[in-house]
C-alpha positions as CSV (number, residue, x, y, z in Angstrom):
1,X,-35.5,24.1,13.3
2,X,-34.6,21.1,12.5
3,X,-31.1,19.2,13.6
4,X,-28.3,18.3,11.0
5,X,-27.6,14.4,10.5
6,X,-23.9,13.3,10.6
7,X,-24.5,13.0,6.8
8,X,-24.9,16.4,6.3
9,X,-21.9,17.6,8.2
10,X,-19.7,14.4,7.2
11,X,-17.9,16.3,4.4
12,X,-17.3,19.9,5.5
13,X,-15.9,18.2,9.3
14,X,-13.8,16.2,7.3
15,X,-12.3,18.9,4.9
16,X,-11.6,20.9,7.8
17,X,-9.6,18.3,9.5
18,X,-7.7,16.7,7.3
19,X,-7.0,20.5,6.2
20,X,-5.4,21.1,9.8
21,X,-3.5,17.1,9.7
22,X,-2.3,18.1,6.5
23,X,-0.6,21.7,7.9
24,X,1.1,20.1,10.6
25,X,1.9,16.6,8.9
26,X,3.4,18.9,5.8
27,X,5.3,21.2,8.2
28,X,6.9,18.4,10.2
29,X,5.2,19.4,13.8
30,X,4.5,16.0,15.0
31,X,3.9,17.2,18.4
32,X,1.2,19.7,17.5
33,X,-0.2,16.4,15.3
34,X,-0.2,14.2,18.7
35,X,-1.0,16.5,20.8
36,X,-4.3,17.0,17.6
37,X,-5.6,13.6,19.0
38,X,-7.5,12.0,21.9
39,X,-6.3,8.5,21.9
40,X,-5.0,5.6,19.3
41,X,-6.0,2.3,19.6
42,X,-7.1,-1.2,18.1
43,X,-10.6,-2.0,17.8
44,X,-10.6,-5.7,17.2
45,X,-12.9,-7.6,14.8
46,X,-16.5,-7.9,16.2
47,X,-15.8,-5.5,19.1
48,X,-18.9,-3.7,17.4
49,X,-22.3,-5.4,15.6
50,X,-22.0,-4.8,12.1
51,X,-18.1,-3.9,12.2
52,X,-16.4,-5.1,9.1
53,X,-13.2,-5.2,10.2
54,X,-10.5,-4.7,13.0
55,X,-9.4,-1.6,12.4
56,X,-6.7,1.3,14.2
57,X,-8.5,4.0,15.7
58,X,-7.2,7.7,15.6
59,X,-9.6,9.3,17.9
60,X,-9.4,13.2,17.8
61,X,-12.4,14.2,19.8
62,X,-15.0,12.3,21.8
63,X,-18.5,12.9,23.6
64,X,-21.4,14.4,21.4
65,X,-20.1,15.3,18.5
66,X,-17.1,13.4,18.1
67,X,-15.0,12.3,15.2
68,X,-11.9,9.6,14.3
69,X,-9.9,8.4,11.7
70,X,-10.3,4.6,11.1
71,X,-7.4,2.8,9.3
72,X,-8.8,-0.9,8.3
73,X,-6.7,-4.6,8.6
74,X,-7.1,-4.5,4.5
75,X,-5.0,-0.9,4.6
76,X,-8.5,1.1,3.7
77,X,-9.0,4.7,5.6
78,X,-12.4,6.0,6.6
79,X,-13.4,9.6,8.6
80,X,-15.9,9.2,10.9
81,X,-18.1,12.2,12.4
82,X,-20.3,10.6,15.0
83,X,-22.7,12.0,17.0
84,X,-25.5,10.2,20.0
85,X,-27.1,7.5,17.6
86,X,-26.0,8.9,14.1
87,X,-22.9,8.6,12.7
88,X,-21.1,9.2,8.8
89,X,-17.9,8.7,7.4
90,X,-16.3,9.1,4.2
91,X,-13.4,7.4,2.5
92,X,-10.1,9.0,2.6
93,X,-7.5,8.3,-0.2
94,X,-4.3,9.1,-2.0
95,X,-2.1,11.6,0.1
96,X,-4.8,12.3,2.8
97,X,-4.5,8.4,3.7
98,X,-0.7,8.1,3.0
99,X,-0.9,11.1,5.6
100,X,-2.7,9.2,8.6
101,X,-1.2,5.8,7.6
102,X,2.1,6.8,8.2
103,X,1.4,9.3,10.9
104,X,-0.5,6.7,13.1
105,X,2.6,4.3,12.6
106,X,-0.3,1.6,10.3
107,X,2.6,0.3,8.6
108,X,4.8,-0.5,11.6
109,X,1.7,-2.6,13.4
110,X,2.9,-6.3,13.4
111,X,-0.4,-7.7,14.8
112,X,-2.5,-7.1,12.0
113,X,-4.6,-9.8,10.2
């Protein structure tokens, strides 16, 4: 049997994530919402070959598979499901990126470019 890319699990991990952000964001449980997450952190320009951009990381699990919100310098908002070599994101907008914007504090970061 043949493995599942990142591709092909891209959309459903991400609908069932931003599903559970969206619970607690919209009931007001911050702490279940920090407690949701690994780590967040700044990834700097160039940290990474082909990285576009510096960009705030919202890690939420890590190892084999893992997956992380990325919240560009320019504002933009990817999900990212990774897993060993492979990785796929798609682009988050409207609410959903209002959501982790404001959650992950983007527009209180003085240091971006």
């Amino acid at each position: 049997m043949q493995q599942l890319k990142c591709k092909d699990l891209v959309e459903e991990k991400f609908k069932d994530t931003i599903d559970d952000v969206r619970g607690m964001y919209k009931a007001g449980d911050y702490e279940a919402l920090s407690e949701y997450a690994l780590s967040l952190d700044y990834v700097k320009a160039g940290t990474f070959s082909n990285q576009r951009a510096g960009y705030l990381r919202w890690q939420l699990s890590w190892g084999g598979p893992s997956d992380e919100f990325r919240i560009y310098d320019n504002g933009d908002v990817e999900y990212w499901y990774l897993d060993w070599w492979d990785g796929a994101c798609v682009d988050v907008d409207g609410d959903d990126a209002e959501i982790i914007k404001n959650f992950t504090g983007w527009y209180e970061r003085g240091d971006r470019v």
